[in-house]
C-alpha positions in Angstrom: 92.7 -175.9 16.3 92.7 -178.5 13.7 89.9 -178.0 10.6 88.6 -181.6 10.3 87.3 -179.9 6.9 91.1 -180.5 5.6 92.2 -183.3 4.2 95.6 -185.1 6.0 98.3 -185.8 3.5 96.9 -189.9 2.9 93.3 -188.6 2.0 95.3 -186.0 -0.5 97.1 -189.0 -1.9 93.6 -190.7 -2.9 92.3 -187.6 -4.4 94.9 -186.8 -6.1 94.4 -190.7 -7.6 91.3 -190.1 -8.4 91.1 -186.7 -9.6 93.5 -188.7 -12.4 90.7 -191.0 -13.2 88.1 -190.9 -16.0 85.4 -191.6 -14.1 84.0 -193.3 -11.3 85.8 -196.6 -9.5 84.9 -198.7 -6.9 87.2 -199.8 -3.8 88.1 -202.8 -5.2 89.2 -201.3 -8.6 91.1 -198.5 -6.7 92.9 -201.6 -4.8 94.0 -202.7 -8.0 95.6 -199.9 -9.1 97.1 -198.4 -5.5 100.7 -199.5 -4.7 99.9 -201.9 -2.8 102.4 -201.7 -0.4 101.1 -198.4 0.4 97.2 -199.4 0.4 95.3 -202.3 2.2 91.8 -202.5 1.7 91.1 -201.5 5.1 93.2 -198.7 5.1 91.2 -197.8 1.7 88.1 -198.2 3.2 88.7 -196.0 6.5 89.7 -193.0 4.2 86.6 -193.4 1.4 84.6 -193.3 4.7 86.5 -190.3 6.0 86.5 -188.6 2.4 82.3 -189.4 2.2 81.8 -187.8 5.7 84.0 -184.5 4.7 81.8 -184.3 1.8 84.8 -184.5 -0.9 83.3 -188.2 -2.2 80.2 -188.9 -3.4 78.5 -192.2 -4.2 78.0 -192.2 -8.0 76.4 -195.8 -8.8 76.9 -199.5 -8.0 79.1 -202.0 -10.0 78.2 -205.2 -9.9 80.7 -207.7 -8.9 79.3 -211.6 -9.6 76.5 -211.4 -7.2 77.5 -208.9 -4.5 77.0 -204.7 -5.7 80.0 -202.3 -4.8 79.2 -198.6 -4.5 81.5 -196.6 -7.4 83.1 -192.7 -6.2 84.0 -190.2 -7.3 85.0 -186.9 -6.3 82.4 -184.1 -5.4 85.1 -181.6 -6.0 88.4 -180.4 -7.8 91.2 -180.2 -7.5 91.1 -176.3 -8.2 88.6 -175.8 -6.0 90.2 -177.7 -2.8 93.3 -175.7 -3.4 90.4 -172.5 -3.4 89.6 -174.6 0.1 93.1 -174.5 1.4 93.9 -170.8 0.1 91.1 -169.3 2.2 91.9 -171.7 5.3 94.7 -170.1 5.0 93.0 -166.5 5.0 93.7 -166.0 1.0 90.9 -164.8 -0.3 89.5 -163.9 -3.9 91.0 -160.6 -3.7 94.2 -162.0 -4.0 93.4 -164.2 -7.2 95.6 -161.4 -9.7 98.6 -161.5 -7.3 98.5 -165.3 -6.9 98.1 -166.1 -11.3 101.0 -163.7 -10.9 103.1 -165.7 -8.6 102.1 -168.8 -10.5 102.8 -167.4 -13.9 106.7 -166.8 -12.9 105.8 -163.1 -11.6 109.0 -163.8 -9.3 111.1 -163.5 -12.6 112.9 -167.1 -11.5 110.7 -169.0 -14.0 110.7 -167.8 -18.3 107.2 -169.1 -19.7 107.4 -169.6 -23.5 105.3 -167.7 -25.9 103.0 -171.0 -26.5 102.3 -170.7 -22.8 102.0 -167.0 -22.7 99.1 -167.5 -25.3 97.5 -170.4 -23.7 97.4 -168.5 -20.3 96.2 -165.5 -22.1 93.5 -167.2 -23.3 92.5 -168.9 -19.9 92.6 -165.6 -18.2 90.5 -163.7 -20.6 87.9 -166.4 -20.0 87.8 -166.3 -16.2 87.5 -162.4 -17.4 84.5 -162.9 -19.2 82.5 -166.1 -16.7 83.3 -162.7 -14.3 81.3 -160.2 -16.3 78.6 -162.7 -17.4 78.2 -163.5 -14.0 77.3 -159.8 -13.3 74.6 -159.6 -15.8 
């Protein structure tokens, strides 16, 4: 059975574009950045539409374009937290989080992380740590 939740590898590829962005864009500002090869407009529109309707776009404003308005986007989630999506599709759940940062981090002995790396993961960890314990309280 196929989760229409998901995204299919095209709307991944527009996500991924706009979870690179600074902020919100319009279609025809996307357009101008998209290889266009790759991306027509209608193509464009038909997956904004899709993204909108599987809840990972949002509407944020309207840019106005000489006299005609065009609604800006941007993404209502993550990137983090659609790869949390796909995990538990997948049946990973948070119970798993210490084993997967492990996996990540080069557990598998394949991949050497350097100290500064060490430090900076350190770091990121002991904060998860603590928005755990605070959430607690």
């Amino acid at each position: 059975m196929k989760n229409n939740k998901l995204m299919t590898p095209r709307e991944e590829d527009l996500m991924n574009f706009l979870w690179n962005q600074k902020g919100p864009m319009a279609i025809t500002e996307m357009i101008e950045f998209l290889d266009k090869e790759k991306w027509n407009q209608v193509t464009l529109f038909r997956i904004v539409k899709k993204l909108l309707d599987k809840g990972y776009l949002e509407i944020y404003g309207l840019k106005r374009n000489n006299t005609q308005y065009a609604r800006k986007f941007i993404p209502s989630l993550t990137k983090e937290e659609y790869a949390a999506v796909l995990l538990s599709e997948r049946g990973i759940e948070s119970n798993s989080l210490a084993s997967i940062a492990l996996a990540m981090l080069g557990g598998n002995k394949r991949k050497k992380i350097c100290e500064d790396e060490k430090d900076y993961l350190i770091h990121e960890l002991e904060n998860i740590i603590k928005q755990i314990r605070d959430q607690g309280e």
